[in-house]
N, C-alpha and C positions, 0 to 999 in steps of 0.2 A: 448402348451409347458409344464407348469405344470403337465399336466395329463400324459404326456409322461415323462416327468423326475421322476414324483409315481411310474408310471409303470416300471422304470428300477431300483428302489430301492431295495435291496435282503438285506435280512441278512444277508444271505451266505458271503456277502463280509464281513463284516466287524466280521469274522472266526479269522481270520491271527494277527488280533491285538487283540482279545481276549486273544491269547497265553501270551500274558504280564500281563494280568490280573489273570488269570488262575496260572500262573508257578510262579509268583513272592512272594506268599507266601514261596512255597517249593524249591526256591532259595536261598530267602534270609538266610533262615536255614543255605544255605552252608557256610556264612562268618561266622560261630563259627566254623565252623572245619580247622584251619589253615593250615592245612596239604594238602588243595585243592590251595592255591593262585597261586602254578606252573601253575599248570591246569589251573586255573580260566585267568589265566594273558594270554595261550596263545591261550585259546577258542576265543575269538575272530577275531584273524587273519587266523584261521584253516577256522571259518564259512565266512570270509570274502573273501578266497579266495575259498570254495565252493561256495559263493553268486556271484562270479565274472566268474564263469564257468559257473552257469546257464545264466546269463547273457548275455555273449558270446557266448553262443548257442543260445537264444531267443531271445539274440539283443534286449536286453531292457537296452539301454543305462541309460533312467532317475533312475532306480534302481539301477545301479551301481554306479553314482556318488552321487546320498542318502547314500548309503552303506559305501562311500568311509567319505562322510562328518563325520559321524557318528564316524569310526574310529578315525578321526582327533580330534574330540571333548573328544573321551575316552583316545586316546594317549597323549593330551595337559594336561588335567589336572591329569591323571596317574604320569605325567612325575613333575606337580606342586607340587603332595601332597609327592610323593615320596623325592623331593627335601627341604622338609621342615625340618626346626630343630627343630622348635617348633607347633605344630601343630596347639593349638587357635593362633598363631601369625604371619599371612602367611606376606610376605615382598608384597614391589611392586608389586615386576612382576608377583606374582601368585595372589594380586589380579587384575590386570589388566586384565591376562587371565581369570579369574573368572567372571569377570564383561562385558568382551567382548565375552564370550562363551555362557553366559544367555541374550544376547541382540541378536546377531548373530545366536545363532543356529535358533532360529524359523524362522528368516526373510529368511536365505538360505536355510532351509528344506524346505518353502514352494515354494521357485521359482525350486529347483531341483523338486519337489513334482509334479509342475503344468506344468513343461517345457515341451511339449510333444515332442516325437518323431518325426523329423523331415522323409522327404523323399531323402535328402544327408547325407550318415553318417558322412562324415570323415568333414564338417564341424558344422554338429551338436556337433558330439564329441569332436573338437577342442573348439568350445564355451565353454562349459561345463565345460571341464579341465583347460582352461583359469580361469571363474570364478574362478571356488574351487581352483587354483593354485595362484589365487589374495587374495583369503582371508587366505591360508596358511601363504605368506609372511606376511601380513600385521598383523596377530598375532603372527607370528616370531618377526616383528620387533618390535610390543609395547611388546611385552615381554623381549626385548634385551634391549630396550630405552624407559619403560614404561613412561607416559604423564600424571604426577601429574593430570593437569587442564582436560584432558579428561575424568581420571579417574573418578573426583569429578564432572563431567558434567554428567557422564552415570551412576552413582552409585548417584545423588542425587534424594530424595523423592522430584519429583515437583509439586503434587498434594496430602500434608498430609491429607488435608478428606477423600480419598480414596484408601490411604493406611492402610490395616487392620493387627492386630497383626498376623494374620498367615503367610504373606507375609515376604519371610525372603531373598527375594532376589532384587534384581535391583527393582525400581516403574516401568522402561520400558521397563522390559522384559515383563511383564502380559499384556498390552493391542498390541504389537507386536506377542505375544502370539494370544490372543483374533483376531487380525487380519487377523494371517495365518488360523488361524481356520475358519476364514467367510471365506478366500477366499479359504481352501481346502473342506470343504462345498458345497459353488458356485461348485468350479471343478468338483466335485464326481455327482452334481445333475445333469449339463452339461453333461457328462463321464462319467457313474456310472461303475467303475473297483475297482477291491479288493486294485491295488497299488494306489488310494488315500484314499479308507479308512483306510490304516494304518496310514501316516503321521497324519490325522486330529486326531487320540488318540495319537499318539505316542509324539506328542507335548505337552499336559499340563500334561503327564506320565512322560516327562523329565523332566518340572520343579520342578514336584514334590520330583522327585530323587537329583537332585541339592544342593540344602540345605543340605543334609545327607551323599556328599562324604568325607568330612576332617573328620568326625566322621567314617564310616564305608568307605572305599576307596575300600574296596571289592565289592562294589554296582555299581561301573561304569561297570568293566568286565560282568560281571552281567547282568546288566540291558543291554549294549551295545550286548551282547551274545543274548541276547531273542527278542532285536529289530532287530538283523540282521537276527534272526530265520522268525521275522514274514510279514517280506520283502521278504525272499525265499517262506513262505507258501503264499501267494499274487503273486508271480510271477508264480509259480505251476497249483496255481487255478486261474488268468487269463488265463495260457497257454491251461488250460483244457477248460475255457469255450469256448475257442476261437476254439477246437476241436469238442466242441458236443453242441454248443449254436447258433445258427441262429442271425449272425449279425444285418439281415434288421427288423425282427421281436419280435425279443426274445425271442422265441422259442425254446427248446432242435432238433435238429437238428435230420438228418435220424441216425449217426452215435449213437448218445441217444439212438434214438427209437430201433434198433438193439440188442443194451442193453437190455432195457425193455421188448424185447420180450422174452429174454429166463428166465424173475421170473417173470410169469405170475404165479396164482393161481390155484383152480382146475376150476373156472366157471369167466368165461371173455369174453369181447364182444369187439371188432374193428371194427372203423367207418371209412373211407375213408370221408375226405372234399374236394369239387372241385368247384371253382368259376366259376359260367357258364359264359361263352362267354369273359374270361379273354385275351385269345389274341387278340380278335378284339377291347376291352378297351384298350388295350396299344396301337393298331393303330389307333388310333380313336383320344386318348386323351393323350400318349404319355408314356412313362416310368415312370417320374415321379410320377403321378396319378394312373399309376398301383401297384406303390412303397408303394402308399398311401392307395388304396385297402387292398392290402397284409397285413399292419401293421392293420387297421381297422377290418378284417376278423379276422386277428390273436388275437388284442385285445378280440374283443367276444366270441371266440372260449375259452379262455383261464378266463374269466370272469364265462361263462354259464355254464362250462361243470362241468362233477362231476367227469371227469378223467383226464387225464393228455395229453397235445396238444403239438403235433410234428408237424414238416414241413416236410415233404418227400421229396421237394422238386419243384421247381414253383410254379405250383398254389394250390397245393395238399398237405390236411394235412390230417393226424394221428391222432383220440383219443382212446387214451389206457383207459376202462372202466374196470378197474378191479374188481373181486367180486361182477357184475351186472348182474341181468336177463335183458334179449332180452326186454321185456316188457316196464321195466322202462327206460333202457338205452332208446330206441324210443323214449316217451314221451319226455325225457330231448332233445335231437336233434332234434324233431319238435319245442318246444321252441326254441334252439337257431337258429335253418333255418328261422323261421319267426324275429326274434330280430332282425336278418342280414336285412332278408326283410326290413323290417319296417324304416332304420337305413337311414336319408338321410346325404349321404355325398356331402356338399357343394364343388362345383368344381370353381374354375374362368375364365372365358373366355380369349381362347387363344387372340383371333382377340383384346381385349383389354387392353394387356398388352405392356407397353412400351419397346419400342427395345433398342438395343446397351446395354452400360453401365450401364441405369436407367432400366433395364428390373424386378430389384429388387422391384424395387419404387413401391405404388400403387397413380394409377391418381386417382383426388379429386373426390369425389362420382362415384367411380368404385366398392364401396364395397355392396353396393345394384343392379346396376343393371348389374354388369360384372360377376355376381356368376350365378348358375346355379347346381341344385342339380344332384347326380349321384346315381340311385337304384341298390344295389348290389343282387345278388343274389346267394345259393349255392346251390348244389343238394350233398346227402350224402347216399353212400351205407353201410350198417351194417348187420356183420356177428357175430355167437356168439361160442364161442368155448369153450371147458376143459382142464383139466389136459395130457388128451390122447390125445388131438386134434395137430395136425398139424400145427403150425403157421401159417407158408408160406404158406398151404393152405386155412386157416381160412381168413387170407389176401388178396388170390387170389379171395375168396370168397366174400367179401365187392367190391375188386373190380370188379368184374363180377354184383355186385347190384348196384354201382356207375353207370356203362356202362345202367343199367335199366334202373337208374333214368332220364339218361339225354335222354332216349328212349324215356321214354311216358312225356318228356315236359319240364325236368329241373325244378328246386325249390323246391325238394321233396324228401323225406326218403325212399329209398325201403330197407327190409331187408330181407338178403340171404336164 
């Protein structure tokens, strides 16, 4: 489980909340120039209803009502600071909403965060908008009949040892803070998508901001502007990987590979990978186990190789060796064919697993003697091609040494 939530960790994802980090220097520059606040004031509702079009094409409900949250927290206290007469001296109800926006915002980013997408929409989306439509009112109303006692309940330091001079807000917004943070963590490691690595920065990025709007109020549009930027760049590039990334595997997919093959070099070499006797492993042992295969073959492949592994698709992968001689590319794919070899994958016996409902369960000492290992095998054709060469036929070529390999015996490299 571990080893698979490693394997699905990228950088790449967490691109999209960079952007806050990145842009927020040469943002903040623009609150000296006054002559932008038009602009600045109505950038956010321009990206919010660009963010609600993506959306609605992609049918990414939980980003839309993150999206939506988000506005509600920049138009609440926009509407507090603008209403003040004296700025250090805010009244009740704006700190009421101030103390109820740095408690609430992280606990509801992180359930809209982790809520995933359902397989009913119209009562997914009813849920949703219920929430966020409970906690609109309910900060309507403590700002209409702000609640002295509540005030002084959620704004008191209830642990002074570990509150520290830098902390300039609520004591329980930081560890409700702290919490969504484990648990959009937990999610991301669970799920590894671009749209929960934004919320898990985009969270202690707010509180950081918080402190600093009654002094500079140009920092919400701002900041709310470049959080709904990097919500759209997370939904883009889920959408992309979901286009050219292999679900079961992790693997850049045939639609990648197609890519890749037109910025080839001048001297490149294509290997064709084929799992021998993969469909009579699924009839034998089931889908499942062949699911398991697949993802193990893939793991190696993408471990060993010194070029870059595709899924073609089934049982058949792609490595693209670029800027390789014929020579070495070999050696390296003898190494991983025998790794695969060598690699016992423990299987559990059908006949001992419990039926019906408890079919999950394992019975008491079944884990020694209900397992059973499974030896995987691949055979790999490799062709080597140029700048003038031909792709399609360079590929045609691997795989006409593929069809070799599994000629004289399976398990083994022939090259074109």
């Amino acid at each position: 489980m571990l080893r698979r939530c490693a394997a699905g960790l990228r950088l790449a994802h967490f691109l999209p909340p960079a952007i806050l980090l990145i842009s927020w220097p040469a943002a903040w520059l623009t609150t000296r120039h006054h002559e932008l606040a038009g602009i600045l004031a109505v950038l956010p509702w321009l990206l919010l209803l660009l963010g609600a079009a993506l959306c609605c094409v992609f049918q990414r409900w939980q980003q839309l009502l993150l999206m939506a949250w988000m506005m509600v927290l920049e138009t609440g206290l926009m509407r507090d600071v603008q209403s003040m007469d004296q700025p250090f001296f805010p009244g009740p109800a704006v700190i009421a909403d101030f103390i109820l926006a740095t408690t609430l915002w992280p606990a509801i980013c992180s359930v809209f965060a982790l809520w995933s997408d359902g397989r009913r929409l119209l009562p997914e989306v009813a849920a949703r908008a219920l929430v966020l439509g409970i906690a609109i009112l309910g900060l309507k109303y403590l700002h209409d009949h702000p609640d002295l006692a509540l005030i002084r309940q959620l704004g008191q330091t209830w642990w002074p040892a570990l509150h520290a001079g830098w902390m300039r807000l609520p004591q329980l917004s930081y560890p409700i803070c702290v919490g969504g943070m484990i648990l959009l963590g937990l999610g991301y490691l669970l799920e590894p998508r671009p749209r929960h690595a934004v919320p898990w920065l985009l969270l202690p990025f707010t509180l950081a901001i918080l402190p600093h709007v009654f002094i500079e109020p140009q920092l919400l549009p701002i900041f709310c502007s470049l959080a709904l930027l990097s919500q759209m760049a997370a939904l883009v590039q889920e959408s992309l990987e979901l286009a050219f990334r292999d679900e079961l595997t992790g693997l850049p997919s045939r639609r990648a590979l197609n890519e890749r093959l037109r910025q080839l070099s001048r001297q490149y070499c294509l290997a064709i990978v084929d799992i021998d006797h993969f469909k009579q492993c699924n009839d034998r042992h089931g889908h499942d186990v062949g699911d398991q295969v697949l993802r193990m073959v893939a793991s190696r492949l993408r471990q060993g190789s010194r070029g870059r592994t595709y899924r073609q698709g089934g049982e058949e992968f792609v490595i693209v060796l670029d800027r390789q001689a014929p020579e070495a590319a070999r050696v390296w794919l003898e190494a991983i064919r025998e790794d695969i070899a060598d690699y016992p994958m423990q299987l559990r016996d059908m006949a001992s697993r419990p039926a019906g409902k408890h079919r999950n369960l394992r019975r008491p000492g079944s884990s020694a003697s209900g397992r059973r290992s499974l030896t995987v095998t691949v055979s790999i054709g490799l062709a080597a091609g140029h700048r003038q060469s031909d792709v399609a036929e360079v590929l045609k070529q691997a795989d006409k040494a593929l069809y070799k390999a599994k000629a004289l015996g399976r398990n083994r490299v022939v090259q074109a």
